[in-house]
TORTOR-936685 format. One line per 2 residues: number of its first residue (from 1); their letters; for each residue x, y, z of C-alpha. Coordinates in pm, whole numbers. Example, Ala and Ser with C-alpha at 12.3 -4.5 7.8 and 13.67 -1.06 7.14 Angstrom:
// residues 2
1> AS> 1230 -450 780; 1367 -106 714
END
This chain:
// residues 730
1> XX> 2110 52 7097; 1796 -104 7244
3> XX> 1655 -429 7221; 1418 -477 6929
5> XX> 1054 -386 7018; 748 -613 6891
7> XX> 578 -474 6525; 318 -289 6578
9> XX> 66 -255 6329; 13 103 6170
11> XX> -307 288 6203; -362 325 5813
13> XX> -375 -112 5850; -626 -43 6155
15> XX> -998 -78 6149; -1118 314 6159
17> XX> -1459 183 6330; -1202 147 6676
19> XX> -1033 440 6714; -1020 408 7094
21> XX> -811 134 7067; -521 311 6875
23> XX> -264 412 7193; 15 605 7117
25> XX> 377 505 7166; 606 562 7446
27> XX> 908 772 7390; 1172 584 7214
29> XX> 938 321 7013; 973 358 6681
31> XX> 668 273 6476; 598 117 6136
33> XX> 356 -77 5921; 326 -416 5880
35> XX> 327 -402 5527; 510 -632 5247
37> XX> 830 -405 5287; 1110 -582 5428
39> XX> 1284 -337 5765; 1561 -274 5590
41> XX> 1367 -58 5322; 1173 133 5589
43> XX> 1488 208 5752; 1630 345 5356
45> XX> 1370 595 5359; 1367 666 5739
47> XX> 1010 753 5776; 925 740 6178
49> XX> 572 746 6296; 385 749 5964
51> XX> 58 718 6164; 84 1018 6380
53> XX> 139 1224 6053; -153 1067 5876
55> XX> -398 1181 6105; -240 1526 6143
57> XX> -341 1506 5751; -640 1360 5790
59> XX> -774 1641 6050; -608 1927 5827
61> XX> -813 1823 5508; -1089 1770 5679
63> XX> -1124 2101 5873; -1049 2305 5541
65> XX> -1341 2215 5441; -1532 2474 5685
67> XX> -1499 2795 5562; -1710 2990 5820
69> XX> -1409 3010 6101; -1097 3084 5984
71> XX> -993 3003 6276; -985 2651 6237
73> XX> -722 2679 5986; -520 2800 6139
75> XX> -505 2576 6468; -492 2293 6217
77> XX> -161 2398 6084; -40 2390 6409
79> XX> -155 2054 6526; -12 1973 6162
81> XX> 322 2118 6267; 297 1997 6648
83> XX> 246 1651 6481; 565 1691 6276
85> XX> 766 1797 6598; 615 1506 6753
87> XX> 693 1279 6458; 1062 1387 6472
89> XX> 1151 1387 6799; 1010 1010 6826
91> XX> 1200 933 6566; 1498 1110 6675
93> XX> 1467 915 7012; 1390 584 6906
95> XX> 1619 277 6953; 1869 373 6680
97> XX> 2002 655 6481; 1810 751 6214
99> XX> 1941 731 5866; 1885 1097 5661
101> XX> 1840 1044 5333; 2014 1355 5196
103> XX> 2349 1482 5361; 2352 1667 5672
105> XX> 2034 1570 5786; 2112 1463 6105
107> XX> 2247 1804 6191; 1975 1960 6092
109> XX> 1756 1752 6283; 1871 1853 6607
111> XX> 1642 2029 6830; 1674 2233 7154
113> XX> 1621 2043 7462; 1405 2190 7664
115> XX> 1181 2216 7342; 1218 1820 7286
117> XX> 1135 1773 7664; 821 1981 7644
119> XX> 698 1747 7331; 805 1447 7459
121> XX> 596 1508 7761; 279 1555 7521
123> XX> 402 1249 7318; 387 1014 7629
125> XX> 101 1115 7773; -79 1073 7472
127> XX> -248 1439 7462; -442 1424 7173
129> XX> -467 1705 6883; -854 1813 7028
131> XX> -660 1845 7357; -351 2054 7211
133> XX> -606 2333 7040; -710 2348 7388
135> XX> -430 2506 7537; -430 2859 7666
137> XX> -268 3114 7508; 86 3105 7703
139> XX> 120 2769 7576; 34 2873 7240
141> XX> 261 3138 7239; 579 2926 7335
143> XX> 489 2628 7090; 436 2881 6779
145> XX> 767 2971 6902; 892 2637 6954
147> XX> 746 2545 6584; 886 2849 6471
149> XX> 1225 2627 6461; 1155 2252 6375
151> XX> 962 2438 6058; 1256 2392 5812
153> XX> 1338 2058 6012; 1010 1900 5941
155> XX> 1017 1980 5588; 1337 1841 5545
157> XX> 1216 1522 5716; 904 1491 5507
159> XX> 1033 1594 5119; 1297 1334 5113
161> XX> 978 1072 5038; 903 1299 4726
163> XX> 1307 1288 4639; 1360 1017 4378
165> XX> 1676 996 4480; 1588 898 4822
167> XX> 1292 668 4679; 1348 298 4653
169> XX> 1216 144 4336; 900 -14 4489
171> XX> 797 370 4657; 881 548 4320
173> XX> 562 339 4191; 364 216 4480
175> XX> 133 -52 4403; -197 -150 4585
177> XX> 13 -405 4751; 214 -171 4936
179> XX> -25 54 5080; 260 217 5312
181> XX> 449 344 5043; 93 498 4892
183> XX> -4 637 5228; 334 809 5208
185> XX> 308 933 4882; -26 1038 4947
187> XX> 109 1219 5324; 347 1416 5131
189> XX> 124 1520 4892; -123 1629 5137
191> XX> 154 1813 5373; 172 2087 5057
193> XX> -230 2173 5171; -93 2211 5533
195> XX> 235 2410 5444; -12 2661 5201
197> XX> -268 2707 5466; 32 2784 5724
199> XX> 135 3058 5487; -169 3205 5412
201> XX> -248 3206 5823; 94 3393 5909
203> XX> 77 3627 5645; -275 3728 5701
205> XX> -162 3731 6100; 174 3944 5980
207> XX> -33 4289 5984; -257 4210 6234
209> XX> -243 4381 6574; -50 4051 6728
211> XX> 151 4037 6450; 364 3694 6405
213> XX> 663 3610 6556; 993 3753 6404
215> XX> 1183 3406 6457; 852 3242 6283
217> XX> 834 3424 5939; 1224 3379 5919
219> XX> 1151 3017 5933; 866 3025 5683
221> XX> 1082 3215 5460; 1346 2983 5457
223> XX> 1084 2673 5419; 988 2847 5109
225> XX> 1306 2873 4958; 1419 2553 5077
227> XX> 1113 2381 4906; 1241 2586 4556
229> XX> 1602 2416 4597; 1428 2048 4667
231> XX> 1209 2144 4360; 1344 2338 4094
233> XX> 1186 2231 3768; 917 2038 3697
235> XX> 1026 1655 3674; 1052 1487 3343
237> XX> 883 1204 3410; 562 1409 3552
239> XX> 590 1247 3893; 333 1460 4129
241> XX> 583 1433 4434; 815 1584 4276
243> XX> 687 1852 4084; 746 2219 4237
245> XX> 490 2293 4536; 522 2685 4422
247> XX> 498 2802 4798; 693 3143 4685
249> XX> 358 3204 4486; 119 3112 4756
251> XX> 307 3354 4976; 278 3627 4740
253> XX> -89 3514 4651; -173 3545 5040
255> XX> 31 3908 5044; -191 4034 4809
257> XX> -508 3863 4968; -409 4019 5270
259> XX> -375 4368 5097; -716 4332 4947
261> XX> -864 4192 5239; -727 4523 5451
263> XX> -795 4800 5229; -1153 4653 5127
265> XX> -1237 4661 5513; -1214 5054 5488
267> XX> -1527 5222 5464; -1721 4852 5396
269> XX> -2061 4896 5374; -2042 5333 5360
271> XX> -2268 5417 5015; -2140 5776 4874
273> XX> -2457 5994 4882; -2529 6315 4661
275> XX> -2675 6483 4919; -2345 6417 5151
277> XX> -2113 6612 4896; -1705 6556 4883
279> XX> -1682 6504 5286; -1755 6135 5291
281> XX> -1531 6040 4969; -1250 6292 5188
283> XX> -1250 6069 5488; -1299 5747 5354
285> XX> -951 5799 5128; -793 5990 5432
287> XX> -842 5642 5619; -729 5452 5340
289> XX> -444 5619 5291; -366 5600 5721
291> XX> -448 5245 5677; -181 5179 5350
293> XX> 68 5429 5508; 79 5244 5875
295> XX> 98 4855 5719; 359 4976 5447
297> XX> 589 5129 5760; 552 4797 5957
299> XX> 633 4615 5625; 959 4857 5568
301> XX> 1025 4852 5920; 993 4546 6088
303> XX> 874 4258 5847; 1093 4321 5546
305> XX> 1400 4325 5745; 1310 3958 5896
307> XX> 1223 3840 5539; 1573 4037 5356
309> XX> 1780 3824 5626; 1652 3523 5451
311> XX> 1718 3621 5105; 1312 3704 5037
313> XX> 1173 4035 4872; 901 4134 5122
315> XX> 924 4496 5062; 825 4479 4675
317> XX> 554 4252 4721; 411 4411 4957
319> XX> 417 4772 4782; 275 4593 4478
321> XX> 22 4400 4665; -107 4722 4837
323> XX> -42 4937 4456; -282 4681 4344
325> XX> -537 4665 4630; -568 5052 4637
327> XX> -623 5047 4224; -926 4816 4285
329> XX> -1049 5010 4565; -1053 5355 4348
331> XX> -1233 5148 4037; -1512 5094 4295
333> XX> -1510 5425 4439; -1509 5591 4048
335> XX> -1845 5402 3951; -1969 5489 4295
337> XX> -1866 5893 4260; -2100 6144 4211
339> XX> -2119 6497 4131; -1820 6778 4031
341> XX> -1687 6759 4400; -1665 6381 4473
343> XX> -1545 6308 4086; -1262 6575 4190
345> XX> -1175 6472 4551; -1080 6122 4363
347> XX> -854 6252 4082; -681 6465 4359
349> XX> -642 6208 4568; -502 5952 4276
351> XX> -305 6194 4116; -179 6408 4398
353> XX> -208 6276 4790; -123 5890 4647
355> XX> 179 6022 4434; 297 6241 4726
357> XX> 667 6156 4856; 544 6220 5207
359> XX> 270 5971 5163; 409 5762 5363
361> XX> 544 5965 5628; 888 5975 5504
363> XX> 1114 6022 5224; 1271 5671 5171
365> XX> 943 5536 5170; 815 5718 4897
367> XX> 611 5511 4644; 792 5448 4293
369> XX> 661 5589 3965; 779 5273 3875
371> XX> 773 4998 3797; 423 5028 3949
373> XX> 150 5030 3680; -69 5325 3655
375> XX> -319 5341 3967; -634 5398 3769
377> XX> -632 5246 3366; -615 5546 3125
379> XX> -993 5418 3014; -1068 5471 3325
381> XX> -908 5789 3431; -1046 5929 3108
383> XX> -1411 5863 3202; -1312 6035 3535
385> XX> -1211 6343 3367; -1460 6317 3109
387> XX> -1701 6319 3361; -1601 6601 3572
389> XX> -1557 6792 3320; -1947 6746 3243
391> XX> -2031 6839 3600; -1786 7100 3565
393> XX> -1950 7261 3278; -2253 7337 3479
395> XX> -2121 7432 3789; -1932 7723 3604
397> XX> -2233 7872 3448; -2410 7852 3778
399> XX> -2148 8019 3955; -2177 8267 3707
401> XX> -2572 8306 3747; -2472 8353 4120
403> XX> -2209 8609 4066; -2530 8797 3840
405> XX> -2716 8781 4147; -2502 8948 4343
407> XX> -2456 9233 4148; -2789 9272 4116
409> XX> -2868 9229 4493; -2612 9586 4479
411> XX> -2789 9706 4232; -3101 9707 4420
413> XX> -2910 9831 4730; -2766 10116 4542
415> XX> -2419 10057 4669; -2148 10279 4463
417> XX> -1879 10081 4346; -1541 10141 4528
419> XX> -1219 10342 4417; -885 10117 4464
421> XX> -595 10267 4348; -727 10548 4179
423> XX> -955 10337 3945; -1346 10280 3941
425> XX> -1360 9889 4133; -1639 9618 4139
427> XX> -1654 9305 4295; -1772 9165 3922
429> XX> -1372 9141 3867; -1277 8956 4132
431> XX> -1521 8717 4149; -1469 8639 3768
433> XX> -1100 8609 3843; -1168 8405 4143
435> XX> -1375 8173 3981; -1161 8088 3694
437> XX> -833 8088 3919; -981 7851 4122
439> XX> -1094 7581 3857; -785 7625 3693
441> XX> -551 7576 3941; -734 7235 4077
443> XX> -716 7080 3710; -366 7179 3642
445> XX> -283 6973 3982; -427 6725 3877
447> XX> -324 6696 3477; -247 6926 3174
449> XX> -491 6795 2996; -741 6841 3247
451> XX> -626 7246 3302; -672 7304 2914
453> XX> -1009 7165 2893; -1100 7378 3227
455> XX> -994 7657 3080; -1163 7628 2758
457> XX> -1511 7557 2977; -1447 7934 3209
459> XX> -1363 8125 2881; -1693 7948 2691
461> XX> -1912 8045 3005; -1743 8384 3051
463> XX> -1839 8474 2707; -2198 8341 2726
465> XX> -2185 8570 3076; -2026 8934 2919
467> XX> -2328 9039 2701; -2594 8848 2898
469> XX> -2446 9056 3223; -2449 9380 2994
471> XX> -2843 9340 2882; -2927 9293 3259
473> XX> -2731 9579 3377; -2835 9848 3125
475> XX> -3232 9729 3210; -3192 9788 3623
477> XX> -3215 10127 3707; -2844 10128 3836
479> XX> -2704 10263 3513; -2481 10567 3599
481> XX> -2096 10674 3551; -1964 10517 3810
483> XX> -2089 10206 3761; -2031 10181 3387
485> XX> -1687 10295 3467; -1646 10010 3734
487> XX> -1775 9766 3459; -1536 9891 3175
489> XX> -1237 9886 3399; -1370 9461 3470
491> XX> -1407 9441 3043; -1067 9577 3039
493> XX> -930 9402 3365; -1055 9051 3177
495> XX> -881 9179 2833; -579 9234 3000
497> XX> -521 8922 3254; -719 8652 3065
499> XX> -689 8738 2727; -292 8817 2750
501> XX> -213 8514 2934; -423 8275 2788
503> XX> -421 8374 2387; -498 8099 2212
505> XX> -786 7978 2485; -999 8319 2564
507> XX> -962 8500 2179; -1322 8373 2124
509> XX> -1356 8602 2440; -1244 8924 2274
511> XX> -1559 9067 2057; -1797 8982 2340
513> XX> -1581 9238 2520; -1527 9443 2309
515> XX> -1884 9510 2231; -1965 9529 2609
517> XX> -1691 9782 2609; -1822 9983 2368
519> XX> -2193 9960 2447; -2113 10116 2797
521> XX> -1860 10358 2678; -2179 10514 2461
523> XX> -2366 10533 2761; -2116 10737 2953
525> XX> -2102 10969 2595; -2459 10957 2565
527> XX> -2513 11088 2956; -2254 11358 2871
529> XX> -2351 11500 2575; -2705 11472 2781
531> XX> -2597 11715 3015; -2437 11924 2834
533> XX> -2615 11968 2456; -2897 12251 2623
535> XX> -2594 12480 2702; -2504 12511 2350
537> XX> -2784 12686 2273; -2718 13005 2353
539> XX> -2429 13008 2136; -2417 13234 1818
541> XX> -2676 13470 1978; -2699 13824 2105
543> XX> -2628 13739 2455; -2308 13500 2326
545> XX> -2170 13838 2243; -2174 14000 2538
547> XX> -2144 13690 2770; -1911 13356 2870
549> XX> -2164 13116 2722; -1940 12855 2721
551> XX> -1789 12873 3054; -2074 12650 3190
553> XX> -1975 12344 2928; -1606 12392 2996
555> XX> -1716 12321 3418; -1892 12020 3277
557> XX> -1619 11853 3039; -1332 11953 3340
559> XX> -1590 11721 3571; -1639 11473 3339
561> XX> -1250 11483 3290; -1210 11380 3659
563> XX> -1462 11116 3615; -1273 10944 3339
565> XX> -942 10971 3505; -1091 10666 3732
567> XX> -1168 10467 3408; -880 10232 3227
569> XX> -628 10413 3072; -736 10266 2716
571> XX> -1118 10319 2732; -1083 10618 2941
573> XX> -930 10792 2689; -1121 10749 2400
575> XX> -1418 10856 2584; -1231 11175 2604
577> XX> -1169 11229 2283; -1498 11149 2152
579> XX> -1631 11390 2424; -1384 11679 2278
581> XX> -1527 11604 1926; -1893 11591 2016
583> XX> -1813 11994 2199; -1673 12090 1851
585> XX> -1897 11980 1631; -2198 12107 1868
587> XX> -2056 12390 1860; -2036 12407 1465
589> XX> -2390 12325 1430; -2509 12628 1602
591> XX> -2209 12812 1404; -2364 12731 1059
593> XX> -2680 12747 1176; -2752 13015 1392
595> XX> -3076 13164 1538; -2950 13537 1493
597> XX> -2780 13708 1150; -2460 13941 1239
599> XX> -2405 14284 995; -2099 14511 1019
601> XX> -1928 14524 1405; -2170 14224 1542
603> XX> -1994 13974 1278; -1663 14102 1331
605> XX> -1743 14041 1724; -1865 13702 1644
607> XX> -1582 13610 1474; -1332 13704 1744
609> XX> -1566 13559 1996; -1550 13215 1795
611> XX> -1181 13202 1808; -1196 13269 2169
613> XX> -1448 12982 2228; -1193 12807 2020
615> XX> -907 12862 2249; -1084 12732 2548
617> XX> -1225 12420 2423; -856 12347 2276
619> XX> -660 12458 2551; -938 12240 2819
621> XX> -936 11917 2623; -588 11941 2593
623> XX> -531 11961 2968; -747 11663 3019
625> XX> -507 11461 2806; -754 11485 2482
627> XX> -587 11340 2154; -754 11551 1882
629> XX> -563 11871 1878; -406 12069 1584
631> XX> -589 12016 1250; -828 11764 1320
633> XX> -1084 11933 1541; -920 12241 1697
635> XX> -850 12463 1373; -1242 12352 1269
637> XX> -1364 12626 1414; -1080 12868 1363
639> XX> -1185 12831 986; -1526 12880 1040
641> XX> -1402 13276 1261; -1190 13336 1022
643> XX> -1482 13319 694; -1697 13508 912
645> XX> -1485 13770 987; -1271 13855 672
647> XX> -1309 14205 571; -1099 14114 240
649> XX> -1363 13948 13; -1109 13730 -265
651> XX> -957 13599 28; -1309 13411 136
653> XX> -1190 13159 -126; -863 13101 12
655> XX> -993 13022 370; -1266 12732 149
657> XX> -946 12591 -5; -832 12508 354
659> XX> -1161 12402 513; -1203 12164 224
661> XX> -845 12034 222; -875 11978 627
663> XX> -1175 11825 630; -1325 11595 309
665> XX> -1651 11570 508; -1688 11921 413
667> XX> -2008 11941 166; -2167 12174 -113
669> XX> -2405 12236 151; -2168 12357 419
671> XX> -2001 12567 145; -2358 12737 136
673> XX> -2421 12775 493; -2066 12987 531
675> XX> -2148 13154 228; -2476 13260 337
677> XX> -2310 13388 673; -2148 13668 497
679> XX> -2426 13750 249; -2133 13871 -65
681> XX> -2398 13925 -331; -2511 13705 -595
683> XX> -2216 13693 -807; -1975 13645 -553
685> XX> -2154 13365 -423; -2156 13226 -738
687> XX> -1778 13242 -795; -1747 13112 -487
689> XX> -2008 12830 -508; -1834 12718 -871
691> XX> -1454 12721 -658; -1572 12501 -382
693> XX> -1757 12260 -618; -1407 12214 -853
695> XX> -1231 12197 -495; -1498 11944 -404
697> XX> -1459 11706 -701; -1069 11703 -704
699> XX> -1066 11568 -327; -1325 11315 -397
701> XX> -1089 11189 -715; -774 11208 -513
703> XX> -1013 11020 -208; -854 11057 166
705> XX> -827 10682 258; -604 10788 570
707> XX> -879 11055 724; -931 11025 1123
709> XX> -1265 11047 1217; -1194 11398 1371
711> XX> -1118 11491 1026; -1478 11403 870
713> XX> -1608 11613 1120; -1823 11811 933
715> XX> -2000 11460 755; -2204 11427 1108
717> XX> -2324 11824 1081; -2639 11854 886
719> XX> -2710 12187 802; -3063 12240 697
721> XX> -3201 12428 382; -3313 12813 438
723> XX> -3438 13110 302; -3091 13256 328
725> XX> -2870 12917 183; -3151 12953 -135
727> XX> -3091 13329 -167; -2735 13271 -206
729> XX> -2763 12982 -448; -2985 13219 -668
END
């Protein structure tokens, strides 16, 4: 051991108004302060160069204070952490061992060589701190490396003053009569500022592009748990330097400043503009989510692993740091949203790119479902979806008053609908279909909830659409069969799909339909019986005698046939059969009314030439796949020949009993009309006048509640009063 050296005075005893005159030690001087403290007590707490580490303190506090270069902060921790290594090594090279205070100090103490040389160089040339932030960037590189390992040694060396074991009584309560003991108390205190800035510095540095030094955020994390084994509980006695530092919870307080700091620097500044649509939101969360996928890899990847080796749970904090800075970054971006397609391009984005397991870039990296908490509050994902749903609402009728445009732009172009697969086509359909497909699908991606209320907005607008469509359509001057064939088969094609998948959500839908339905089906009636009502007039005449009257209606109901075989099955057909009962009973009109009497042979060739014309009608309908055969309009007529041309008088009543059975639309007034056909006399009239009527009364007591409409046929035939019907009722 050396020779004792001369006292010399600390600098906290110095006069601060002659700071040149502080010189710092050669290597191998220890140095303490001349205070009250007898050597032996300074060598109990073995506290070397107490001066050096007060103005590493000093210069740390002091340059916290400036906030505008964060720079600063963090070359102060390193001149703090240069003037620890500094501290130690001159005490580790002084004249004498020093005495740890806790077990296995010593060893823990010990520091590379070529490292010690490199400090002790500084130490006795007195470089200065301002001199040390100086150094280029290859120096700063090897002594963050170098500090990287005297980390955990320094903090050993400086919490054994906070230990009350290692305290002597006079420290444990330092008076103003010791002011070494106070400036000690007071160092360690102030180291915890240094330590905290340290780890905010390397963990904002972590995900930079640098990055920090594997070897260094070991070190830090076993410093941190090191300072939770020299402080594990608060102490009873409410001593300050020994109460718990917490620097677990400044680490995880800088992780998530970090976060916040990194995913608020994403789109800063960019204001989300009407006019601008979805495509700014898109890219702004498609660098976002780059930005959270990249740091999470390097996190899982090369950080955590560093951290795990030391016991410390990088990987969750991290994934709940960035959870967290996302979830603020979308509350911003909600109040900032605007309109149906940025309000969506978020709730997609929340609900379906965030939650993805390829989000980031592989399977094992997949975000949780928990235990993160929900990435937007349910208040607030509600008033998303509340929201859209608003915008939604108009949208959908919009794209409904385009879809009304288009048609009518075809309208006006007098483009004929197309034929696919053997059935009347217009683009009305698809577009509808389209439309609601579309909305539907989004919502349901992004929520149940969302997909029900969707739906219930596309069948609300579709039925607000059907009959407004209808009233524009039947005023353009595009009305024909095709079309209102086309337009039945979409009535029927939105009956069908919508309707049948969706019952509970589209039944609203069904009478709007159905009246569209019908309303166009009487249109293609009402053009048929058009065209064809003149040809019946020639019927029951001279000329019908001698001449196929008819054949000219049969050509039109075989092409209007054809036309309804490209119409729904459903519709299609009962056009068809209201087409075969409209031939009949046109045909009985001009039966029981007819322009021309027939005596002797000319009724008995009217009658066969009825049944004839009865035949065909029957036997055409029925090839078209018409539904009112037999009894119900077929034998109509039949009984109608067969009145006219019986040559056996008594059985005239017979045929009545039949007509009136078949048919309770049958009237007294009918009765008359066949009666005055035949001309029988007075009497016979009579008889047959008082039969009907008795017939008459008993089917209106027994009432027909199950009769078809082809059945009251003869209820839509007025026959009107003449000379001949009041002959034979005299």
């Amino acid at each position: 051991m050396q020779s004792s050296q001369p006292v010399t005075p600390g600098p906290e005893m110095q006069s601060r108004k002659e700071p040149a005159q502080q010189q710092t030690p050669a290597r191998g001087t220890r140095r303490v302060s001349s205070g009250d403290m007898p050597s032996t007590q300074y060598d109990e707490v073995a506290w070397p160069s107490l001066g050096t580490l007060r103005r590493a303190f000093t210069r740390v506090s002091q340059r916290a204070r400036v906030p505008e270069d964060p720079s600063l902060l963090r070359r102060s921790s390193r001149f703090l952490f240069r003037s620890f290594r500094r501290t130690l090594e001159e005490g580790m090279a002084g004249d004498g061992p020093q005495t740890p205070t806790v077990p296995g100090e010593a060893h823990r103490l010990e520091m590379p060589s070529k490292g010690m040389d490199g400090v002790s160089q500084q130490a006795s040339t007195g470089v200065g701190p301002e001199e040390l932030e100086t150094d280029s960037g290859e120096g700063l590189a090897s002594n963050t490396e170098h500090e990287s390992g005297l980390l955990l040694a320094a903090f050993e060396q400086l919490r054994h003053p906070g230990d009350a074991a290692g305290w002597p009584p006079r420290l444990r309560t330092p008076t103003r009569g010791d002011p070494t003991g106070f400036a000690r108390r007071a160092m360690y205190a102030c180291s915890t500022t240094g330590w905290a800035a340290e780890i905010g510095t390397m963990v904002s540095e972590t995900l930079g592009p640098d990055g920090v030094d594997a070897a260094a955020l070991a070190e830090l994390a076993r410093v941190v748990r090191a300072e939770e084994e020299a402080h594990p509980a608060p102490p009873a006695d409410g001593d300050f330097l020994r109460t718990p530092r917490r620097w677990r919870q400044h680490w995880e307080d800088a992780v998530r400043r970090s976060a916040r700091e990194r995913v608020r620097r994403v789109g800063s500044g960019a204001a989300l503009g009407d006019n601008e649509g979805s495509s700014g939101l898109a890219r702004l969360l498609a660098e976002l989510g780059g930005l959270v996928r990249r740091d999470l890899q390097k996190v899982r990847l090369e950080v955590q692993p560093v951290y795990a080796a030391a016991g410390f749970p990088a990987w969750e904090a991290y994934l709940r740091a960035f959870h967290g800075a996302v979830a603020q970054r979308l509350q911003e971006l909600a109040c900032e949203a605007r309109g149906c397609e940025q309000l969506y391009v978020l709730l997609d984005w929340a609900a379906n790119v965030y939650r993805s397991p390829d989000f980031l870039g592989a399977p094992d990296l997949a975000l949780p479902a928990e235990p993160l908490p929900p990435l937007l509050e349910p208040e607030v994902w509600a008033q998303l979806e509340k929201d859209y749903t608003s915008f939604l609402e108009t949208k959908i009728a919009n794209c409904f008053t385009g879809i009304l445009q288009m048609e009518q732009s075809r309208w006006a172009a007098a483009e004929a609908p197309d034929v696919l697969q053997g059935r009347y086509h217009a683009p009305l359909s698809f577009d509808v279909h389209m439309l609601v497909a579309e909305h539907v699908k989004a919502a349901g991606a992004i929520s149940a909830e969302l997909e029900a209320t969707t739906l219930r907005i596309c069948a609300r607008a579709l039925g607000l659409f059907v009959p407004r469509f209808e009233k524009a359509f039947l005023e353009s001057e595009a009305v024909s069969e095709p079309h209102l064939g086309a337009y039945i088969n979409a009535c029927e094609e939105f009956r069908t799909s919508l309707l049948a998948r969706f019952p509970g959500i589209f039944e609203e839908l069904e009478k709007p339909l159905a009246a569209t339905t019908s309303s166009f089906q009487k249109h293609i009636l009402q053009g048929f019986q058009s065209d064809v009502q003149p040809l019946f007039r020639a019927v029951c005449t001279k000329a019908w005698l001698t001449q196929d009257v008819l054949q000219p209606v049969m050509d039109k109901v075989v092409a209007f046939g054809r036309h309804l075989e490209l119409l729904a099955p459903s519709p299609g057909q009962e056009i068809l059969n209201e087409a075969h009962r409209f031939v009949v009973r046109e045909y009985l009109v001009h039966a029981l009314r007819p322009r021309e009497r027939f005596r002797g042979v000319e009724r008995l060739t009217g009658s066969h030439k009825m049944s004839l014309d009865a035949q065909a009608i029957g036997d055409t309908f029925q090839g078209l796949g018409s539904r009112f055969g037999g009894l119900v309009v077929d034998q109509a007529i039949p009984c109608v020949s067969e009145i006219l041309g019986e040559t056996y008088k008594d059985d005239i009543g017979r045929h009545l009993e039949t007509l009136i059975g078949s048919y309770p639309g049958v009237g007294r007034e009918h009765v008359l009309a066949l009666l005055a056909l035949r001309r029988l006399g007075r009497r016979r009239n009579q008889r047959l006048l008082q039969h009907a009527q008795r017939l008459l009364r008993a089917a209106a007591k027994a009432g027909d509640s199950g009769a078809t409409r082809g059945r009251v046929l003869f209820a839509e035939i007025e026959v009107p009063t003449s000379v001949d019907v009041l002959i034979t009722c005299i």
